[in-house]
mmJSON file of the N, C-alpha and C atoms, coordinates in Angstrom:
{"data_MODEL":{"atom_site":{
"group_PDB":["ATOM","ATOM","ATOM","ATOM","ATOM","ATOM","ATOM","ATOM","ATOM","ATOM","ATOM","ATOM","ATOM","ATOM","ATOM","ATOM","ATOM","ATOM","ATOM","ATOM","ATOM","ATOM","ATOM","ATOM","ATOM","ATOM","ATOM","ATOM","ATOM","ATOM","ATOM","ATOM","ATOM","ATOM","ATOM","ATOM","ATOM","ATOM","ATOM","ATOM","ATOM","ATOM","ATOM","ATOM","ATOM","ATOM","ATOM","ATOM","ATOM","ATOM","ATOM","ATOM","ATOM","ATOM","ATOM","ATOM","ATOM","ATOM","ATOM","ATOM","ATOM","ATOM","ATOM","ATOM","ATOM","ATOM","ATOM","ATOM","ATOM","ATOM","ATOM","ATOM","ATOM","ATOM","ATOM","ATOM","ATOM","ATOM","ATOM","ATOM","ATOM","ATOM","ATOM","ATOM","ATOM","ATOM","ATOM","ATOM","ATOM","ATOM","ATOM","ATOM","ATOM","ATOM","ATOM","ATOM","ATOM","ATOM","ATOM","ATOM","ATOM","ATOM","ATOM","ATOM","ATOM","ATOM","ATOM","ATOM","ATOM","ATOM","ATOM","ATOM","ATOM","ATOM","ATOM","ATOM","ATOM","ATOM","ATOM","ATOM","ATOM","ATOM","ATOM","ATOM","ATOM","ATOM","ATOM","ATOM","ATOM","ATOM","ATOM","ATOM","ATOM","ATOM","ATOM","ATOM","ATOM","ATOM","ATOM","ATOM","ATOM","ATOM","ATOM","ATOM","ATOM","ATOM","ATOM","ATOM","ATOM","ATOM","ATOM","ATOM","ATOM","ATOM","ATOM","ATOM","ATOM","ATOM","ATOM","ATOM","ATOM","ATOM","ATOM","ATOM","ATOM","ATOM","ATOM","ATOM","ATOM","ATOM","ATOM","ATOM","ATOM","ATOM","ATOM","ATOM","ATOM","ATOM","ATOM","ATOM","ATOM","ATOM","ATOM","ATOM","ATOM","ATOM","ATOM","ATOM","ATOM","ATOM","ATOM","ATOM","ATOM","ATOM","ATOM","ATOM","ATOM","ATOM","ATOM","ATOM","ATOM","ATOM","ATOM","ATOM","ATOM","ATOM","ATOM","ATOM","ATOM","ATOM","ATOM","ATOM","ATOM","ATOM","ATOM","ATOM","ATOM","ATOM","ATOM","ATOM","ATOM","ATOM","ATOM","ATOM","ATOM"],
"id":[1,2,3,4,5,6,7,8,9,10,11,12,13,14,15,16,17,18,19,20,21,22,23,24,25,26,27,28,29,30,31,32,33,34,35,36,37,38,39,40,41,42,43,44,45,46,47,48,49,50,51,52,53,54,55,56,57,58,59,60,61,62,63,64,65,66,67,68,69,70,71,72,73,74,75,76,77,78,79,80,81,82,83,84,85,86,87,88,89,90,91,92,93,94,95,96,97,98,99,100,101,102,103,104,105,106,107,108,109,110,111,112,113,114,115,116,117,118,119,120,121,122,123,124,125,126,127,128,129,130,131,132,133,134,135,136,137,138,139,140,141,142,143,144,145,146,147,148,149,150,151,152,153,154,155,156,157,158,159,160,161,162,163,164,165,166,167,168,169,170,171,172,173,174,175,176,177,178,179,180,181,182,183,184,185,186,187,188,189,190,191,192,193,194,195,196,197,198,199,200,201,202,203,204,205,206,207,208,209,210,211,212,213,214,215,216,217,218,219,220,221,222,223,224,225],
"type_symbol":["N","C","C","N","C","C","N","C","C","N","C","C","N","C","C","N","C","C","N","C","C","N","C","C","N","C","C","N","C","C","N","C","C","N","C","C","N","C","C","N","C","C","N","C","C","N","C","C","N","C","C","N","C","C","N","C","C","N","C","C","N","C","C","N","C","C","N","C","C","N","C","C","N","C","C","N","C","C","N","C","C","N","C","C","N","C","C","N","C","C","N","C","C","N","C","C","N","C","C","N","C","C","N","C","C","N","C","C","N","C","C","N","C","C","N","C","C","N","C","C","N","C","C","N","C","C","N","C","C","N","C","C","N","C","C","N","C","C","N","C","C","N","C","C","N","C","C","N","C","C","N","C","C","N","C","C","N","C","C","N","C","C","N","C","C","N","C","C","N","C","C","N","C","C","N","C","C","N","C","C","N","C","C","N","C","C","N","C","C","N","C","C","N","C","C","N","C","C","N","C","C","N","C","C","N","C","C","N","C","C","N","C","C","N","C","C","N","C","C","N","C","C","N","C","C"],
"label_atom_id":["N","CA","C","N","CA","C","N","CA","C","N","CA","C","N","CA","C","N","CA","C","N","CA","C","N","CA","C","N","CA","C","N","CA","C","N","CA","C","N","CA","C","N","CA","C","N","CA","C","N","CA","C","N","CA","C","N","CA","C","N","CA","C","N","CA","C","N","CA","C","N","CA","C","N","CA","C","N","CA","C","N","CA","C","N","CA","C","N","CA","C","N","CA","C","N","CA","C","N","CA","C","N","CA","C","N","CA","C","N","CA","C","N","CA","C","N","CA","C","N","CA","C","N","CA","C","N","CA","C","N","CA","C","N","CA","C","N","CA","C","N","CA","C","N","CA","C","N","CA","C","N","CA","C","N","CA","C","N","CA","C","N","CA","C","N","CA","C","N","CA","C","N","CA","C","N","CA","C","N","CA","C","N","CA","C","N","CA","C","N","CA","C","N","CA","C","N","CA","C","N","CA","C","N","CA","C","N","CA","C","N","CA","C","N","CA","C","N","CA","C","N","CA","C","N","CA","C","N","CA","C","N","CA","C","N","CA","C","N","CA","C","N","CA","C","N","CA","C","N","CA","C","N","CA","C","N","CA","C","N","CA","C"],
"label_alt_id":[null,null,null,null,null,null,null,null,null,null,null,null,null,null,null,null,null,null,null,null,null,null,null,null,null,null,null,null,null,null,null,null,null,null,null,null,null,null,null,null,null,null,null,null,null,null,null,null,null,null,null,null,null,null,null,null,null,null,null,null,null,null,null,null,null,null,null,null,null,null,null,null,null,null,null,null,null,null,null,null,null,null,null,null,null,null,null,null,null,null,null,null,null,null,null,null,null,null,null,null,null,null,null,null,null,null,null,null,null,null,null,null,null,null,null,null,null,null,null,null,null,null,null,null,null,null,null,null,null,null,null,null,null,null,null,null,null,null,null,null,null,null,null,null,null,null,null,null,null,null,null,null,null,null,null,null,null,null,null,null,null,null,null,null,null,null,null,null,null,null,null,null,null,null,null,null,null,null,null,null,null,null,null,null,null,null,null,null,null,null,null,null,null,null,null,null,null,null,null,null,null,null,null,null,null,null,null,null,null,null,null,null,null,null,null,null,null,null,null,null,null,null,null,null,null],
"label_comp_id":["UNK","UNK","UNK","UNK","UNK","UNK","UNK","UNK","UNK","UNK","UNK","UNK","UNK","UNK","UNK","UNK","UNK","UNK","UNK","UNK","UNK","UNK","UNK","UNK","UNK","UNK","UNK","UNK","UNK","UNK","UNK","UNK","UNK","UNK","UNK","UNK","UNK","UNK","UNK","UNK","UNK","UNK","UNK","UNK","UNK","UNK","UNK","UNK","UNK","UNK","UNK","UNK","UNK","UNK","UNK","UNK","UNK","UNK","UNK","UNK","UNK","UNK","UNK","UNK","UNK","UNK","UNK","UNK","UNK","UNK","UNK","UNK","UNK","UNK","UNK","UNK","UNK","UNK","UNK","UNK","UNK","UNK","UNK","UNK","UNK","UNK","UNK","UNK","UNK","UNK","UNK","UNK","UNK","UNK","UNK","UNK","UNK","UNK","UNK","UNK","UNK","UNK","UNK","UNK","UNK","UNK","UNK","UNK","UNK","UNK","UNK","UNK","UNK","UNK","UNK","UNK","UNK","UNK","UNK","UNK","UNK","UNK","UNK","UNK","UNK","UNK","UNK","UNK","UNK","UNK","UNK","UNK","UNK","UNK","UNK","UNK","UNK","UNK","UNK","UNK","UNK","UNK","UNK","UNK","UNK","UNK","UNK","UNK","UNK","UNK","UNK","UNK","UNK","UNK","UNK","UNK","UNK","UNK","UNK","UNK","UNK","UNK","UNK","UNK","UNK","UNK","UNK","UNK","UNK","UNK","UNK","UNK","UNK","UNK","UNK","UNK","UNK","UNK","UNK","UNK","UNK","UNK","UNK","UNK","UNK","UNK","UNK","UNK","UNK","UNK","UNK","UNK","UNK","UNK","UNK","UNK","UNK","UNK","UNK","UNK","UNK","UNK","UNK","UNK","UNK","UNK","UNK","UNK","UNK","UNK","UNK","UNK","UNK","UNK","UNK","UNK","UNK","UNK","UNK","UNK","UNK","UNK","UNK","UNK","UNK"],
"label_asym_id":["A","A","A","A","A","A","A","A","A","A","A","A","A","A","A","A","A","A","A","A","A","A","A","A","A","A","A","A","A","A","A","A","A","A","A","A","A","A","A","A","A","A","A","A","A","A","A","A","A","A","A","A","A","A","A","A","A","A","A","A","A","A","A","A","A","A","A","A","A","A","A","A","A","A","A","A","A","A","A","A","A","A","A","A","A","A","A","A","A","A","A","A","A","A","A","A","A","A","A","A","A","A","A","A","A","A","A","A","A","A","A","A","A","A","A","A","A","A","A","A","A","A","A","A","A","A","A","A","A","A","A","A","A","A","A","A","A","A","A","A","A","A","A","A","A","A","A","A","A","A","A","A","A","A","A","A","A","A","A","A","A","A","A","A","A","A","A","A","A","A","A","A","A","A","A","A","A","A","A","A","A","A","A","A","A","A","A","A","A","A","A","A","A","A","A","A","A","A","A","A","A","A","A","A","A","A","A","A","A","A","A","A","A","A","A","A","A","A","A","A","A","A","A","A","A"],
"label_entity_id":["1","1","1","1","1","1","1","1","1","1","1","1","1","1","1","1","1","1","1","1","1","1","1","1","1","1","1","1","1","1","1","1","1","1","1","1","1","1","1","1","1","1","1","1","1","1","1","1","1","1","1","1","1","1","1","1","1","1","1","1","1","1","1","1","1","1","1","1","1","1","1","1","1","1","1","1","1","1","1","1","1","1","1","1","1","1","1","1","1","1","1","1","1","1","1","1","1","1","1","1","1","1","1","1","1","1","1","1","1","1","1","1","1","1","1","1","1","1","1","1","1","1","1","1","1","1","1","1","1","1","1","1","1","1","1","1","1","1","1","1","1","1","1","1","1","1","1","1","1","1","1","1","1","1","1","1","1","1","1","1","1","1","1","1","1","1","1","1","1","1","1","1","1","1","1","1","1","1","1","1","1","1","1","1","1","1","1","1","1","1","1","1","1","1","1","1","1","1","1","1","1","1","1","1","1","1","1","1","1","1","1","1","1","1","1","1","1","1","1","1","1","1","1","1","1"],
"label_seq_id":[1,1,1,2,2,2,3,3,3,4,4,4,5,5,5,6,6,6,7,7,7,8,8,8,9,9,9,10,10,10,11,11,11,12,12,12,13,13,13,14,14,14,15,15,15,16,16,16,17,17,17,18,18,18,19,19,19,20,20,20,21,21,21,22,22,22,23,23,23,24,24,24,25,25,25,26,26,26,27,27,27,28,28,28,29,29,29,30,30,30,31,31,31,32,32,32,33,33,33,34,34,34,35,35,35,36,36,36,37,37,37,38,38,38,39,39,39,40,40,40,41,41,41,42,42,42,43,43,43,44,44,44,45,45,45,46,46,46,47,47,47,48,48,48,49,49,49,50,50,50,51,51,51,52,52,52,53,53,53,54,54,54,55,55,55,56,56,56,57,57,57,58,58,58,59,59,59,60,60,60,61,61,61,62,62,62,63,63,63,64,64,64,65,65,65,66,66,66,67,67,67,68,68,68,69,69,69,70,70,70,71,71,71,72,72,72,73,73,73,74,74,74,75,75,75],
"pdbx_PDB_ins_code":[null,null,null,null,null,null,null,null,null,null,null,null,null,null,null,null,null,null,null,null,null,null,null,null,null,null,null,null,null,null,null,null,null,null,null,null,null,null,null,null,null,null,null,null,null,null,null,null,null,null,null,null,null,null,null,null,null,null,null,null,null,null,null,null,null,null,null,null,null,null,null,null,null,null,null,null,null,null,null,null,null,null,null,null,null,null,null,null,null,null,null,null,null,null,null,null,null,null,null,null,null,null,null,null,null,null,null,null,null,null,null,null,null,null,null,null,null,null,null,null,null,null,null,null,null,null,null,null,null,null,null,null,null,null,null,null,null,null,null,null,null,null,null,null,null,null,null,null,null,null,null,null,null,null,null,null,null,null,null,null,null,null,null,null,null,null,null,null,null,null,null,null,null,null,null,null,null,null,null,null,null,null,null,null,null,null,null,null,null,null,null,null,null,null,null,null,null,null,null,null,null,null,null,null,null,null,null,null,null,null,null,null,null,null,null,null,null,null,null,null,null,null,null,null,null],
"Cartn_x":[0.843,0.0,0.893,0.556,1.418,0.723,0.945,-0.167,0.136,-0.101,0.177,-0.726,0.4,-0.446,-0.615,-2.089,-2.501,-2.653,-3.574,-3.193,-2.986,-3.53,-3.636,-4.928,-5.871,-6.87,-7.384,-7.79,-7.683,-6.167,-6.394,-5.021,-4.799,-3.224,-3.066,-3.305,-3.971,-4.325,-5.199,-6.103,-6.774,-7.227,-6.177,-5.658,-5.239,-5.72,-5.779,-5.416,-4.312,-3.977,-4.365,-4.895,-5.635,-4.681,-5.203,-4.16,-4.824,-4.177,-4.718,-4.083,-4.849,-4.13,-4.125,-2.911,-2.773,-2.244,-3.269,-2.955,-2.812,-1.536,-1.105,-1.66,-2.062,-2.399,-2.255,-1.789,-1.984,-0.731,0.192,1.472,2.465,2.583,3.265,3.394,2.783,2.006,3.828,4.393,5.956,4.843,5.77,5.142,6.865,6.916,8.36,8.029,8.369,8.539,8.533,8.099,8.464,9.132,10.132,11.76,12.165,12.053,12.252,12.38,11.204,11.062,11.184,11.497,12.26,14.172,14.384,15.884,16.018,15.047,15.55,14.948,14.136,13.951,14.877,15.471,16.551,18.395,18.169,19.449,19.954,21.322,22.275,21.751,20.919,20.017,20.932,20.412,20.613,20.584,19.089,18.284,18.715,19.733,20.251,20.327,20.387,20.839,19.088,18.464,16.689,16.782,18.008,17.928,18.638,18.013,18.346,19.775,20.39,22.455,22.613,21.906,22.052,22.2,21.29,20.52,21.656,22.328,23.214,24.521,25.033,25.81,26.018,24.874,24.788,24.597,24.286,23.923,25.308,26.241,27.829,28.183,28.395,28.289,27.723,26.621,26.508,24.839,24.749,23.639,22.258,21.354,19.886,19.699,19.281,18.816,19.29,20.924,21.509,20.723,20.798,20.479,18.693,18.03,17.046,16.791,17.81,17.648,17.429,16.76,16.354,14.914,14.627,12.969,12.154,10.97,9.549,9.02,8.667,7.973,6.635,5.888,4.632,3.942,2.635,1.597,0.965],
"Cartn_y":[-1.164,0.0,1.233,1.952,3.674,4.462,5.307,6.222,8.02,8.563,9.405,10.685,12.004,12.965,13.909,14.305,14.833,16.622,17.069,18.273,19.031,19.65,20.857,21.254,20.781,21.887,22.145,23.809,24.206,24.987,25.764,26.546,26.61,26.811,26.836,25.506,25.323,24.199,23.295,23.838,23.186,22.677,22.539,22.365,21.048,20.072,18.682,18.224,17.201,16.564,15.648,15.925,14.744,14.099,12.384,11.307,10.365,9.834,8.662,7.194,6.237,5.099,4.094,3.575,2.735,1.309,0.41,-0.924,-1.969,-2.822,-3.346,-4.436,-5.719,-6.736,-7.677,-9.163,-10.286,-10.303,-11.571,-12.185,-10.876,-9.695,-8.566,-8.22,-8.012,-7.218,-8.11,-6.722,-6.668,-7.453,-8.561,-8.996,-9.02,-8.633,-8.475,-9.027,-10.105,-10.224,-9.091,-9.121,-7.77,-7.722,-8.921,-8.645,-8.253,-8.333,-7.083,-5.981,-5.685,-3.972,-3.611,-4.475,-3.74,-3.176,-4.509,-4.355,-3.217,-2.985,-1.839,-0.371,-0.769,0.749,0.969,0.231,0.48,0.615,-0.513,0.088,1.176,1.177,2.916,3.917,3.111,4.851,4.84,4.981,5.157,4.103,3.256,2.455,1.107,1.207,-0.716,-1.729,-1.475,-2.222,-3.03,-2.507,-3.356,-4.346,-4.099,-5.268,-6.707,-7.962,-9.596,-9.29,-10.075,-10.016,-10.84,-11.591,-12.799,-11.762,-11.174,-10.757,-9.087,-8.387,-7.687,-8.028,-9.501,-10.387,-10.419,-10.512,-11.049,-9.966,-8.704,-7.416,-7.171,-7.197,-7.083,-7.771,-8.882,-9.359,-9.334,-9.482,-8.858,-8.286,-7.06,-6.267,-6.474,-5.805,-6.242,-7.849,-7.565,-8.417,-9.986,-9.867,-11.071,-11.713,-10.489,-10.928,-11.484,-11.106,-11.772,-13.041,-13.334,-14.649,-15.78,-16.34,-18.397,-17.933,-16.954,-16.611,-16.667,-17.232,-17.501,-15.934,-15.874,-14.648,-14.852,-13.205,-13.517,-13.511,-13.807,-13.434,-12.278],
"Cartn_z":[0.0,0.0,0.0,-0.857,-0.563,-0.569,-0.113,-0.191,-0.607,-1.706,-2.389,-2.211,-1.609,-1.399,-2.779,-2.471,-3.94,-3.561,-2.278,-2.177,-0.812,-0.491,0.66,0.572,1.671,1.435,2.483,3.113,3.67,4.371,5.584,5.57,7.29,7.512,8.862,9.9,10.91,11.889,10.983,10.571,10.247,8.601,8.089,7.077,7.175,6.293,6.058,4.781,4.577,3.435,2.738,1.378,0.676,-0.001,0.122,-0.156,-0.839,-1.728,-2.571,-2.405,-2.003,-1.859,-2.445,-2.785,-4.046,-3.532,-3.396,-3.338,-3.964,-3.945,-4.937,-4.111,-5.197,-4.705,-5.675,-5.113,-6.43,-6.329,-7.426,-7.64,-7.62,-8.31,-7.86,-7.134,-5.895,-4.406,-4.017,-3.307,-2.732,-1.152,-0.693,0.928,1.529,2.464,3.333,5.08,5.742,6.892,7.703,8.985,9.904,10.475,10.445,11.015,9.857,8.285,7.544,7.504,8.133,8.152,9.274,10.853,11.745,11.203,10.186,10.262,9.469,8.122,7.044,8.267,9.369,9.847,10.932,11.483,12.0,11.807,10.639,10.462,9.915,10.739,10.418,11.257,12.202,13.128,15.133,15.322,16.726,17.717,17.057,17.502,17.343,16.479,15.845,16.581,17.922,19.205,19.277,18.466,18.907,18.223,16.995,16.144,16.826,16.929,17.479,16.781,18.003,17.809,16.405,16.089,14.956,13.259,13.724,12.005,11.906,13.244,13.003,12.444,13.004,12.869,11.263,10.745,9.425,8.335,9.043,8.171,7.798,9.003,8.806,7.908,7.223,6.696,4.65,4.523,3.74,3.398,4.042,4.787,4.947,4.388,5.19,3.989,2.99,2.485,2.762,3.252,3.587,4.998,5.522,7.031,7.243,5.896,6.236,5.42,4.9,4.172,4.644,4.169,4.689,5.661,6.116,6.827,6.228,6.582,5.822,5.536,4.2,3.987,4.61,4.691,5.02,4.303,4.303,3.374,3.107],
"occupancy":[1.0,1.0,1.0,1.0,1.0,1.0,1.0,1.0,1.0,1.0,1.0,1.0,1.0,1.0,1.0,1.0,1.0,1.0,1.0,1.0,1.0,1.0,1.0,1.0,1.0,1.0,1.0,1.0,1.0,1.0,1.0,1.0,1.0,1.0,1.0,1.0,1.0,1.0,1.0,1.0,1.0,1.0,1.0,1.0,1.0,1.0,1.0,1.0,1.0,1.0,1.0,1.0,1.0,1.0,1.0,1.0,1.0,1.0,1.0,1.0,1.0,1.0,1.0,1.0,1.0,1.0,1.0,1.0,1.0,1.0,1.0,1.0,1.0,1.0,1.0,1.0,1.0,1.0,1.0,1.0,1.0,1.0,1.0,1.0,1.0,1.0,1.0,1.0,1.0,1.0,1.0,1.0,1.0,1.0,1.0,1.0,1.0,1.0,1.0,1.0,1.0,1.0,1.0,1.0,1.0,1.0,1.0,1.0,1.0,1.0,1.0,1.0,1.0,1.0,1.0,1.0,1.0,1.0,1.0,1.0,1.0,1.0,1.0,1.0,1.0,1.0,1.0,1.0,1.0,1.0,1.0,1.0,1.0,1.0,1.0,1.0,1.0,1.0,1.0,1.0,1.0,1.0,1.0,1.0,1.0,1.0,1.0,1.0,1.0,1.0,1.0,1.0,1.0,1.0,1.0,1.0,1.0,1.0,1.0,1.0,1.0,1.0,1.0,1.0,1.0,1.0,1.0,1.0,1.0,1.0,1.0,1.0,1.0,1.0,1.0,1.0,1.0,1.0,1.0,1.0,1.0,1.0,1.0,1.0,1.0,1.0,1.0,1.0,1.0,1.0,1.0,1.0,1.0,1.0,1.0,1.0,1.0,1.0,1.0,1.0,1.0,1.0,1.0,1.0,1.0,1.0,1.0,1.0,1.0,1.0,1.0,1.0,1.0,1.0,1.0,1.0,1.0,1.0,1.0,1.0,1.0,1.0,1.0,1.0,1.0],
"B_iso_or_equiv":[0.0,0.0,0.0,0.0,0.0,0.0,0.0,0.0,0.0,0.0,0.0,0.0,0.0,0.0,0.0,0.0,0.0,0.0,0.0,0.0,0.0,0.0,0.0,0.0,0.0,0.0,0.0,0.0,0.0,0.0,0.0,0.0,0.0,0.0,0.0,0.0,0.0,0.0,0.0,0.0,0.0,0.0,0.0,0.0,0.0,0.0,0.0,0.0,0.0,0.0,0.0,0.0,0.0,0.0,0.0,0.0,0.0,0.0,0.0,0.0,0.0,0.0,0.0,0.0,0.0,0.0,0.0,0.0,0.0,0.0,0.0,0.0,0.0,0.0,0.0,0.0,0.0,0.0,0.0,0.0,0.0,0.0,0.0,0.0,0.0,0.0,0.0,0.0,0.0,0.0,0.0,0.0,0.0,0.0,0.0,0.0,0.0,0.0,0.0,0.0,0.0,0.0,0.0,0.0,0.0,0.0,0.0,0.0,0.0,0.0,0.0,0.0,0.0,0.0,0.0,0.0,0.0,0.0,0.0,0.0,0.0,0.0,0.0,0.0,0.0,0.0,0.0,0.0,0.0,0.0,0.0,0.0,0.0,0.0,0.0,0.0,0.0,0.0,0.0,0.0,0.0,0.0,0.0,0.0,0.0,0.0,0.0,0.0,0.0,0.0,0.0,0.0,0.0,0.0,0.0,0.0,0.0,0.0,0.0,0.0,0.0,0.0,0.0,0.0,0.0,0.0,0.0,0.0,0.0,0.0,0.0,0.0,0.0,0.0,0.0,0.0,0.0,0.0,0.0,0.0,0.0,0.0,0.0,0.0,0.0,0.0,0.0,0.0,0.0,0.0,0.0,0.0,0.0,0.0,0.0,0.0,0.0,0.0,0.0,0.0,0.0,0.0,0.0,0.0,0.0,0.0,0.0,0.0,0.0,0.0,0.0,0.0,0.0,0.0,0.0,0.0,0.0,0.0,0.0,0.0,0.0,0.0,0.0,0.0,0.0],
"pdbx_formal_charge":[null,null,null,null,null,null,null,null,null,null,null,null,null,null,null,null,null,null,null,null,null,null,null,null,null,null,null,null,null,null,null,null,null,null,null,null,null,null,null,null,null,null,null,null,null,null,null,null,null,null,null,null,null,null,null,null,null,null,null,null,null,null,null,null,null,null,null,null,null,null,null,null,null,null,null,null,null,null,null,null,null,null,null,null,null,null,null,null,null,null,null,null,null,null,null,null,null,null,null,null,null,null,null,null,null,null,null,null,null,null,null,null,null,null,null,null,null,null,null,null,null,null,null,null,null,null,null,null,null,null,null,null,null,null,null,null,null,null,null,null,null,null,null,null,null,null,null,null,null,null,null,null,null,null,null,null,null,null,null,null,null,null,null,null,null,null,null,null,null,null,null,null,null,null,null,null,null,null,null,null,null,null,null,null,null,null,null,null,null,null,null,null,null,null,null,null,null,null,null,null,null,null,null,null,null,null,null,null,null,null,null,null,null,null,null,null,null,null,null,null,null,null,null,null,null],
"auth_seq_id":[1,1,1,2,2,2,3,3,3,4,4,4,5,5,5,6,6,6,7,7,7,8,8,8,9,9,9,10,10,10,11,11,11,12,12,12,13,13,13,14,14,14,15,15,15,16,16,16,17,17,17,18,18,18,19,19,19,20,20,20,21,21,21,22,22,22,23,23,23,24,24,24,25,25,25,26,26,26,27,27,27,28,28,28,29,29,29,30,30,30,31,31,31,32,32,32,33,33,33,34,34,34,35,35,35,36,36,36,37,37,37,38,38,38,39,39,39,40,40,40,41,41,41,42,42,42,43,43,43,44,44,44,45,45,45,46,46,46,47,47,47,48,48,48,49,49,49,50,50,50,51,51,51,52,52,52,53,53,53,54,54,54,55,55,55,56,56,56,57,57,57,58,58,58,59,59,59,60,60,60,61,61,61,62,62,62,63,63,63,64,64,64,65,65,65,66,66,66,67,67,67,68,68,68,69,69,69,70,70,70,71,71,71,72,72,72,73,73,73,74,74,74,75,75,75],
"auth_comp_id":["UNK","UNK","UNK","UNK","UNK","UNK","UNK","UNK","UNK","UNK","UNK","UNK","UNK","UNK","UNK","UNK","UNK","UNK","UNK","UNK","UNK","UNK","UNK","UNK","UNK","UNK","UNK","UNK","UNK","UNK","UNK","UNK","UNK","UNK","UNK","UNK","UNK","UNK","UNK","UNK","UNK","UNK","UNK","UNK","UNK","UNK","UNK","UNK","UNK","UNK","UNK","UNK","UNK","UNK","UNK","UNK","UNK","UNK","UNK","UNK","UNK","UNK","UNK","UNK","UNK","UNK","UNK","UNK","UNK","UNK","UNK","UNK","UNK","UNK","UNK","UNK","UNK","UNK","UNK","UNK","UNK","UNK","UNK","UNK","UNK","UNK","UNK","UNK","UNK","UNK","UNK","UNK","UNK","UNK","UNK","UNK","UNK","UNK","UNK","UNK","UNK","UNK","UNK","UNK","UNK","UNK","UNK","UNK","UNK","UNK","UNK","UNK","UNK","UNK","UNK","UNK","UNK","UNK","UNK","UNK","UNK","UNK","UNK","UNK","UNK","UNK","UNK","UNK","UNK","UNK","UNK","UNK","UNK","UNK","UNK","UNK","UNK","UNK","UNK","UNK","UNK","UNK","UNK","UNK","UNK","UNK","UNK","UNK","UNK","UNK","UNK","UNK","UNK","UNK","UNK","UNK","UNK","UNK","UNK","UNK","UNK","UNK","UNK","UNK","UNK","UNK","UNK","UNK","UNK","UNK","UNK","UNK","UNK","UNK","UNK","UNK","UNK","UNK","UNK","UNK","UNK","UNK","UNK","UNK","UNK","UNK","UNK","UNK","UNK","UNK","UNK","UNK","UNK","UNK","UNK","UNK","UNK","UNK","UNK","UNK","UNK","UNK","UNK","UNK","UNK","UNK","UNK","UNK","UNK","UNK","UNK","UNK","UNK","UNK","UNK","UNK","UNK","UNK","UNK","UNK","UNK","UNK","UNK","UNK","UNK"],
"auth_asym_id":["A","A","A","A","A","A","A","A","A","A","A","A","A","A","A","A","A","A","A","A","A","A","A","A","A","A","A","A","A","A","A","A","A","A","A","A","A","A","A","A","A","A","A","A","A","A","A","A","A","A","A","A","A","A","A","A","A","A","A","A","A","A","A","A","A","A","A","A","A","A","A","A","A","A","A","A","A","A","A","A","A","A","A","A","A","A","A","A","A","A","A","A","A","A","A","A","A","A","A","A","A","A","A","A","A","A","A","A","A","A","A","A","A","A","A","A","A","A","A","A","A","A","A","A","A","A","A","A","A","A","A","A","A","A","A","A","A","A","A","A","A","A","A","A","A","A","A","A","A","A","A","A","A","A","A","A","A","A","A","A","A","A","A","A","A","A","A","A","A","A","A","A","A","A","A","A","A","A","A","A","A","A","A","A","A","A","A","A","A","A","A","A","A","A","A","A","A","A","A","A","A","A","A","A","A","A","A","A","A","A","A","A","A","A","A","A","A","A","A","A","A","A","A","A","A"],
"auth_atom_id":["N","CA","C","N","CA","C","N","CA","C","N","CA","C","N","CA","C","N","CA","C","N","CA","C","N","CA","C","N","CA","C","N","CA","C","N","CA","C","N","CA","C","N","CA","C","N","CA","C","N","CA","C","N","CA","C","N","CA","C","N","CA","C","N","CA","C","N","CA","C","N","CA","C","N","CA","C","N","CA","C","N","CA","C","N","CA","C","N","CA","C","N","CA","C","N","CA","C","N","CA","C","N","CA","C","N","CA","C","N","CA","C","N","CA","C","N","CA","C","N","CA","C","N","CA","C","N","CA","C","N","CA","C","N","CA","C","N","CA","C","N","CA","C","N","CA","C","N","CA","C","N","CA","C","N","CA","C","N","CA","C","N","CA","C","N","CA","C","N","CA","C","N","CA","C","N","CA","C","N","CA","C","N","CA","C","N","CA","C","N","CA","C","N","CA","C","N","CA","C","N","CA","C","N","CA","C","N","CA","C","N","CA","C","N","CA","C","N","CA","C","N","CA","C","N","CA","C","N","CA","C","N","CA","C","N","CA","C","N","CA","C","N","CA","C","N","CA","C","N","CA","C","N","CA","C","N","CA","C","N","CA","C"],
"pdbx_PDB_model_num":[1,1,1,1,1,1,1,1,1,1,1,1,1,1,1,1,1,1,1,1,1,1,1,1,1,1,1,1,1,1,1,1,1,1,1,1,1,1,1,1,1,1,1,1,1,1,1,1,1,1,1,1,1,1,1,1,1,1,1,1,1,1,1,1,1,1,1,1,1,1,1,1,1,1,1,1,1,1,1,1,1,1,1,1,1,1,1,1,1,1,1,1,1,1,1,1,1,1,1,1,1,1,1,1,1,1,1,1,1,1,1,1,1,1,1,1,1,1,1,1,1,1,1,1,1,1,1,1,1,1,1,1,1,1,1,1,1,1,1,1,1,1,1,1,1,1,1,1,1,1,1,1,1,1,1,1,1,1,1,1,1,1,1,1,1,1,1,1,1,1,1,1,1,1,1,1,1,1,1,1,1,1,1,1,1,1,1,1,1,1,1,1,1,1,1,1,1,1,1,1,1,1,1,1,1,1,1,1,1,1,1,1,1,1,1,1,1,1,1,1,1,1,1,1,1]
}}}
């Protein structure tokens, strides 16, 4: 899902952003584990230390995509 802002309307506080959302679904539709997307949102930040010693181990190595290799994707 992404979701794409289209404008501005209204002004100041109370001024709200209109967004369009585009969901991909079916044999294309990107699916990523959520020890995926803890490791790509943490690594290189501050926070890396949340990442399991194993999958840092292995980012060193050869980086996110390595480190999540051989894990069951989700659905």
């Amino acid at each position: 899902m992404d979701r794409v802002p289209e404008k501005l309307s209204g002004r100041g506080p109370a001024a709200y952003l209109l967004q369009d959302w585009v969901i991909h679904r079916g044999k294309g539709a990107a699916r990523v584990s959520q020890t995926f997307k803890d490791i790509a949102r943490y690594y290189g930040t501050d926070k890396e230390h949340l990442i399991k010693k194993k999958f840092r181990q292995r980012m060193d190595r050869g980086g996110i995509r390595y480190a999540n290799a051989g894990l069951k994707w989700s659905s």
